[in-house]
KOLDO-79257 format. One line per 2 residues: number of its first residue (from 1); their letters; for each residue x, y, z of C-alpha. Coordinates in steps of 0.25 Angstrom, whole numbers. Layout:
NUM	a	X Y Z ~ ... .
//
This chain:
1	xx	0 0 0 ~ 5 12 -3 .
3	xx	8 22 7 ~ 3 34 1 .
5	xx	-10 33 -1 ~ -12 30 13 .
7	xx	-12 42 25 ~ -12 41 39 .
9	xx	-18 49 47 ~ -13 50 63 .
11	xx	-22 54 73 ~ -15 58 87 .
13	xx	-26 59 97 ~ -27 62 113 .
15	xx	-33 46 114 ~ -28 40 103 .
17	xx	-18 39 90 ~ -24 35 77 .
19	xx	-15 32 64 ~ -25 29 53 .
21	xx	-20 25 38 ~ -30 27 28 .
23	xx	-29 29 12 ~ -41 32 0 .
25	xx	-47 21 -6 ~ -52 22 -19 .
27	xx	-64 29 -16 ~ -57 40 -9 .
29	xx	-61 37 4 ~ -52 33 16 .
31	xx	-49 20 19 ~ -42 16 32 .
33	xx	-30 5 31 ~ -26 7 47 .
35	xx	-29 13 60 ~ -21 13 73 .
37	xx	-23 18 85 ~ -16 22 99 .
39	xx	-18 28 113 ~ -15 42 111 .
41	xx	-5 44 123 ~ 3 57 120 .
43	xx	-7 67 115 ~ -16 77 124 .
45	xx	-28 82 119 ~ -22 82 105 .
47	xx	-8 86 107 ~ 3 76 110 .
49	xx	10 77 123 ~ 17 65 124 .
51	xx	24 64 111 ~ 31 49 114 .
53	xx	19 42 118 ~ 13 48 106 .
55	xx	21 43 96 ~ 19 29 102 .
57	xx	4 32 100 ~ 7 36 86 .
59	xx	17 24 83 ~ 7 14 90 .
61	xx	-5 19 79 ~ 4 20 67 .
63	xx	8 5 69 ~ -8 2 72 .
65	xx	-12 9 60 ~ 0 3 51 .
67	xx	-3 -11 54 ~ -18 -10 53 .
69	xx	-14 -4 38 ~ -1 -12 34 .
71	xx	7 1 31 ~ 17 10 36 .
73	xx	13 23 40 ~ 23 35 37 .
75	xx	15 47 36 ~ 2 52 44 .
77	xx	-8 64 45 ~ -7 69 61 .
79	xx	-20 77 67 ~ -17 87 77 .
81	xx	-27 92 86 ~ -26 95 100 .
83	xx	-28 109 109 ~ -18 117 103 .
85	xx	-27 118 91 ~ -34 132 88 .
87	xx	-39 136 74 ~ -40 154 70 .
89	xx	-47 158 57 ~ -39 167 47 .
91	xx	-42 174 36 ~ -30 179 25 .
93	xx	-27 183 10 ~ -18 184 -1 .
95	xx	-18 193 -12 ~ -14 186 -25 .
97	xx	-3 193 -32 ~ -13 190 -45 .
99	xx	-29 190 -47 ~ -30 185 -60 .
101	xx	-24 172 -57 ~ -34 161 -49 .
103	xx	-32 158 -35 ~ -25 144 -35 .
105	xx	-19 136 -23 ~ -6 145 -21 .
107	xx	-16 157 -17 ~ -23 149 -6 .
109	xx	-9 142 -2 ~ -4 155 0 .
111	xx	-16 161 6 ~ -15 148 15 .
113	xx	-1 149 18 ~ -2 164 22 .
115	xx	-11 158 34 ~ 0 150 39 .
117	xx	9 161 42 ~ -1 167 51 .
119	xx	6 168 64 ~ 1 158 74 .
121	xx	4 159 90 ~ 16 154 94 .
123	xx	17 137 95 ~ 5 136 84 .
125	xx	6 133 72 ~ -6 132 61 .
127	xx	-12 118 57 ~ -21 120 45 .
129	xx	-27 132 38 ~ -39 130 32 .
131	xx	-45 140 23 ~ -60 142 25 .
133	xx	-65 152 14 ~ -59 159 5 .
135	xx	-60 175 -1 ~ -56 182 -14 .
137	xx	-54 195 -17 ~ -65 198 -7 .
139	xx	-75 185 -12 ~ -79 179 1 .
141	xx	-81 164 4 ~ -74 156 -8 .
143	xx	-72 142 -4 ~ -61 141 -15 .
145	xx	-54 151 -20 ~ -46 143 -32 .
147	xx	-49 147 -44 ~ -53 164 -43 .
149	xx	-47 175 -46 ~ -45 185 -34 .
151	xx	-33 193 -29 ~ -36 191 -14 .
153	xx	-39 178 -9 ~ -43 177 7 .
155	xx	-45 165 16 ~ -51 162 30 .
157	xx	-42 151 36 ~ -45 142 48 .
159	xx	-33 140 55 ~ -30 131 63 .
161	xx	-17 131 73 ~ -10 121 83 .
163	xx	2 120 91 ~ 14 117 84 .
165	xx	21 110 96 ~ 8 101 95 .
167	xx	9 99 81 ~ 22 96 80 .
169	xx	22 86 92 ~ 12 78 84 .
171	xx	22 79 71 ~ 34 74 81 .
173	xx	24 62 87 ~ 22 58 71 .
175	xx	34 60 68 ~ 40 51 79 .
177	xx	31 39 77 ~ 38 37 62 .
179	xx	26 45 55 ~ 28 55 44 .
181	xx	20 68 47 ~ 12 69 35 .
183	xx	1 79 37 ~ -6 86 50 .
185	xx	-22 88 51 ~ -30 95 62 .
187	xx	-38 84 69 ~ -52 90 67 .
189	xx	-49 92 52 ~ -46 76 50 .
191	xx	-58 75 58 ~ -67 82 51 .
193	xx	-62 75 36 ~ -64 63 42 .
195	xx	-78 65 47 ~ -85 74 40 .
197	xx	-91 74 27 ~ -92 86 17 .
199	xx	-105 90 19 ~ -104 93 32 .
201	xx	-91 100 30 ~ -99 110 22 .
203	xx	-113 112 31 ~ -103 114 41 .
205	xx	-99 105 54 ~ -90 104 67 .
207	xx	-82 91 68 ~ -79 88 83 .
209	xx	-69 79 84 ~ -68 74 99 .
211	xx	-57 67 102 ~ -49 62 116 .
213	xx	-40 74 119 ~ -47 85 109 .
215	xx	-61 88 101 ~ -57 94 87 .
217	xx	-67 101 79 ~ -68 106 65 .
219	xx	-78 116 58 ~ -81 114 44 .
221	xx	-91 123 37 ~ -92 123 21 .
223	xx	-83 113 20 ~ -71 121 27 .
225	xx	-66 120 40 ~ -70 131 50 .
227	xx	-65 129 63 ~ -57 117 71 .
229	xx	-56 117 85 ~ -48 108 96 .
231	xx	-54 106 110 ~ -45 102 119 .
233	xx	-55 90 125 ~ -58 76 119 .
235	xx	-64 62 124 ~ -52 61 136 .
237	xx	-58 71 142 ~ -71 66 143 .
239	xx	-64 52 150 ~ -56 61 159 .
241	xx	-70 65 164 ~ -75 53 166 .
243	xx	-64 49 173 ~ -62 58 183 .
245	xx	-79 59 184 ~ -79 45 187 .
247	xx	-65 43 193 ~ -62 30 185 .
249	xx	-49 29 176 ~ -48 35 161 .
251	xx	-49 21 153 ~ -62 19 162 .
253	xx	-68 32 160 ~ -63 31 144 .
255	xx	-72 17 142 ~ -82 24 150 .
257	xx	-83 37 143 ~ -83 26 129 .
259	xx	-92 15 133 ~ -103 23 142 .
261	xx	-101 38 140 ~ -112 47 135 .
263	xx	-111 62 131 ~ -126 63 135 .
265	xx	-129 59 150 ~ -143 60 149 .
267	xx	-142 44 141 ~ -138 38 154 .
269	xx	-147 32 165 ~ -143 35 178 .
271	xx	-142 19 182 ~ -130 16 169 .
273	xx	-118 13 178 ~ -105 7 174 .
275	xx	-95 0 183 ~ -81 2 181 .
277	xx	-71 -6 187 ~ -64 0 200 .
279	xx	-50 2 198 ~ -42 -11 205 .
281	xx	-50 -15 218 ~ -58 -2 216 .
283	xx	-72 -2 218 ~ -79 -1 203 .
285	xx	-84 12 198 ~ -99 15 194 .
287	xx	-102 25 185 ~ -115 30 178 .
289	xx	-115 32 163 ~ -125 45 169 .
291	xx	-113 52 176 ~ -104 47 166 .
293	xx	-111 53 154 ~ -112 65 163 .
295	xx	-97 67 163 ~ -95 66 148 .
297	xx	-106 74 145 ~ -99 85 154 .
299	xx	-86 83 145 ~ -93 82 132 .
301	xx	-103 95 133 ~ -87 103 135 .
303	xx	-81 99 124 ~ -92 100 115 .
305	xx	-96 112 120 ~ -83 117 117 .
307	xx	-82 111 101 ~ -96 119 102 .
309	xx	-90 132 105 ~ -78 131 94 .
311	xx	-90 128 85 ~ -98 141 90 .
313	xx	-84 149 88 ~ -83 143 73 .
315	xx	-97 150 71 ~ -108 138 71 .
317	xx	-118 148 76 ~ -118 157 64 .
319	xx	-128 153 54 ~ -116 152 40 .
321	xx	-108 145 49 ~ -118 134 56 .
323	xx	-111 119 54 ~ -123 114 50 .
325	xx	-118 99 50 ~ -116 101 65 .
327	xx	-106 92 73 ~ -99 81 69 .
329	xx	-92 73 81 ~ -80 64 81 .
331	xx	-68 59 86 ~ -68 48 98 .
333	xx	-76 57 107 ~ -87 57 96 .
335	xx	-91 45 101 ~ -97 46 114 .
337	xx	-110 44 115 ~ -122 55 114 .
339	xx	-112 64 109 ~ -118 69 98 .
341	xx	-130 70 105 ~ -122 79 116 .
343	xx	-115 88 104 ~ -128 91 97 .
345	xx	-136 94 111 ~ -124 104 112 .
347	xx	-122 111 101 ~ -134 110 94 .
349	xx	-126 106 80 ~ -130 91 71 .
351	xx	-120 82 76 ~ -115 69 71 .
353	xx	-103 58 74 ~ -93 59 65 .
355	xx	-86 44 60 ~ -73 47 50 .
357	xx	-79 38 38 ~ -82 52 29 .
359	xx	-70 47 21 ~ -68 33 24 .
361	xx	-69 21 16 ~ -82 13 17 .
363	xx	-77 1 22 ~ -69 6 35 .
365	xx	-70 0 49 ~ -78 5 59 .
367	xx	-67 10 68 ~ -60 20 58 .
369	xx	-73 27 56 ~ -73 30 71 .
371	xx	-75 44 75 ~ -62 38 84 .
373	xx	-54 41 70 ~ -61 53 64 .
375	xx	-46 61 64 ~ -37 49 60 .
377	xx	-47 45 47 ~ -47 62 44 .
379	xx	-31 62 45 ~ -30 50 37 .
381	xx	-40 57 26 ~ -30 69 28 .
383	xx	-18 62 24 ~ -23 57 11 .
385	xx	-27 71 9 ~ -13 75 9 .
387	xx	-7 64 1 ~ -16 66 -11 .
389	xx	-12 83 -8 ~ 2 78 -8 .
391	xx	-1 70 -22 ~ -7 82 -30 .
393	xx	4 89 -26 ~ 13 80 -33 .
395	xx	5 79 -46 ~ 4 93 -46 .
397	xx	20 95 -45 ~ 21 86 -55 .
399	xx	13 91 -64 ~ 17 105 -63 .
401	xx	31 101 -64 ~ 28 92 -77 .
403	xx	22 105 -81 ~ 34 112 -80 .
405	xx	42 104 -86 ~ 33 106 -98 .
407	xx	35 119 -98 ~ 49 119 -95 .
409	xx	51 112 -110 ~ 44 122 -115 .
411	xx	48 132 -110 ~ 61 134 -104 .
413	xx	62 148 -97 ~ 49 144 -89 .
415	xx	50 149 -74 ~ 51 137 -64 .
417	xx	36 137 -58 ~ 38 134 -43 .
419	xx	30 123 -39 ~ 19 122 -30 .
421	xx	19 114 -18 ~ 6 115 -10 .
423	xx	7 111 3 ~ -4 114 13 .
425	xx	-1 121 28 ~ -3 106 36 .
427	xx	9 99 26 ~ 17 113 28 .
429	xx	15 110 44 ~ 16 96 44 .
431	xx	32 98 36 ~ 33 110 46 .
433	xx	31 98 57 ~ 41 90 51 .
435	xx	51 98 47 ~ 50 101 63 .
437	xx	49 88 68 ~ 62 84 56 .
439	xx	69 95 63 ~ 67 93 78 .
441	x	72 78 77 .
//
């Protein structure tokens, strides 16, 4: 099997590490060869604070997933999340030094380029700059501006920024476990391509992505992203609660929160009780599902509340701007029970769970359309995404150099055209990250 077809997508989460190896079938969707998976011991609310153990965690799912599919893995697609996320809105222009040639690519490279140089605070770098809409010459909301005539060509940019310590921890972690560094992704975004479909994309929706150590959302409205947002609490938080609400220890109060929990208490009666064994010659412990609920729903209604107010600050409540597709959940904490029931009562907002098999092949298992999987499917969707970049590139050198050639004959005092060589900001950060790394060693 040849190795370039395939992309890999590594997803370093608070709980858990997922290396998943997928590749197109001939239908152009997604087909999983492998997953693996490890206990996720060095990362913190998304950011990696134990670099060792975490490149055990990485080695351990590498091997998982490598074995599953029968092939090495040398490169993968990283997601980064974590608190040290934010993300500003920015508009800026260009003046094109001639109108009466069409804006082309160069133009909004340019336009894109100049975004990068905005001046961030110190220790933060920027991730991704997404255009949202367009203006020429004064001409408001043009989806795509290829194509016209205009002498001044605006853009609003979502920007999103992190912490280059962060990011280049993860990058070190990567690189230390063997891998090659191929591309990085904001979590949220792989989410979102995993999960949602078009149409939703363009009536406009927020993608809550709950996971163990954060909860990622992104915005999409008309088919462009409009707002992400990292909050810094996830599932663990939720097992910490019940833990010390029922003073039982983490792996009990995991099972618990899995087996029995609800997001809703009014479900439970008041008699549900579940024994759980005393710790060595302790008495056991009984706990009714009634309090237990309780406890998550105390947890749950706070972090929802506060996706809620980062989907108020994108503008929900104007009329142009309503997500009229509502809330899409997913991510391991998507699962617990009543939740949707919890998330509609509080915001008002359509709600559905959201299972990564958008893109997928039809004949995938069960466990890889997981909501569990939602970020590693979407990373493994963005490194395809980047190859098949990466191969148009190289056609188009080629061609453009056949073409010169050709000219060249017949021409001899032709200028040398420089060549164009597109690269988007994420690969400029990601050779940045490894021109670091290549240098730290």
């Amino acid at each position: 099997m040849e190795s370039n077809n395939i992309s890999v997508g590594l997803d370093i989460g608070t709980t858990k590490i997922v290396a998943m190896i997928g590749r197109k079938n001939e239908y152009g969707k997604l087909e999983i060869l492998g997953i693996g998976k490890s206990k996720s011991l060095g990362v913190h609310r998304g950011v990696v604070n134990n670099i060792t153990q975490t490149i055990q965690s990485i080695q351990q799912a590498v091997q998982e997933a490598e074995a599953a599919a029968g092939t090495k893995i040398e490169g993968v697609t990283v997601g980064i999340a974590g608190q040290h996320i934010r993300s500003l809105q920015h508009s800026d222009y260009i003046t094109r030094s001639n109108s009466e040639v069409v804006i082309d690519e160069d133009d909004i490279d340019r336009l894109i380029n100049q975004v990068h140089k905005l001046v961030m605070l110190p220790g933060e770098e920027i991730i991704h700059v997404l255009p949202q809409e367009y203006k020429v010459d004064g001409q408001a909301e043009i989806k795509e501006p290829i194509g016209m005539y205009g002498g001044r060509l605006e853009a609003n940019f979502h920007v999103v920024v992190g912490q280059v310590s962060s990011i280049r921890n993860i990058g070190r972690c990567v690189k230390s476990a063997g891998l090659e560094l191929e591309g990085i992704t904001l979590e949220p975004l792989a989410s979102a391509n995993a999960v949602l479909s078009q149409e939703e994309k363009e009536a406009g929706v927020a993608l809550i992505d709950i996971g163990g150590g954060t909860t990622d959302l992104a915005i999409f409205r008309d088919g462009i992203i409009r707002h992400t947002a990292v909050i810094p609490f996830g599932g663990n938080v939720i097992t910490e609660d019940i833990k010390e609400g029922c003073s039982i220890i983490e792996k009990q109060a995991e099972l618990l929160k899995i087996k029995f929990g609800s997001a809703w208490p009014g479900e439970n009666k008041d008699n549900e009780i579940v024994s759980i064994p005393g710790l060595r010659g302790r008495e056991p412990k009984e706990i009714t599902l009634k309090n237990l609920s309780k406890i998550i729903h105390a947890r749950v209604v706070e972090i929802i509340e506060q996706v809620y107010v980062e989907i108020k600050n994108y503008g929900h409540e104007e009329q142009k701007k309503k997500l009229i597709a509502g809330i899409v959940l997913t991510g391991g904490g998507s699962q617990l029970n009543h939740l949707k029931q919890l998330v509609e009562y509080i915001t008002g907002m359509d709600t559905r769970i959201g299972y990564p098999n958008e893109h997928l092949a039809g004949d995938s298992d069960d466990d890889v359309t997981s909501p569990l999987f939602a970020t590693a499917v979407g990373l493994v969707m963005d490194g395809l995404k980047r190859q098949e970049k990466k191969k148009l590139e190289s056609v188009t050198n080629a061609i453009n150099e056949a073409d010169e050639a050709l000219q060249d004959n017949e021409q001899e005092q032709t200028i040398e055209q420089p060549k164009k060589e597109r690269k988007s900001f994420l690969d400029k950060l990601t050779e940045r990250v490894k021109d670091f790394l290549d240098n730290a060693e």
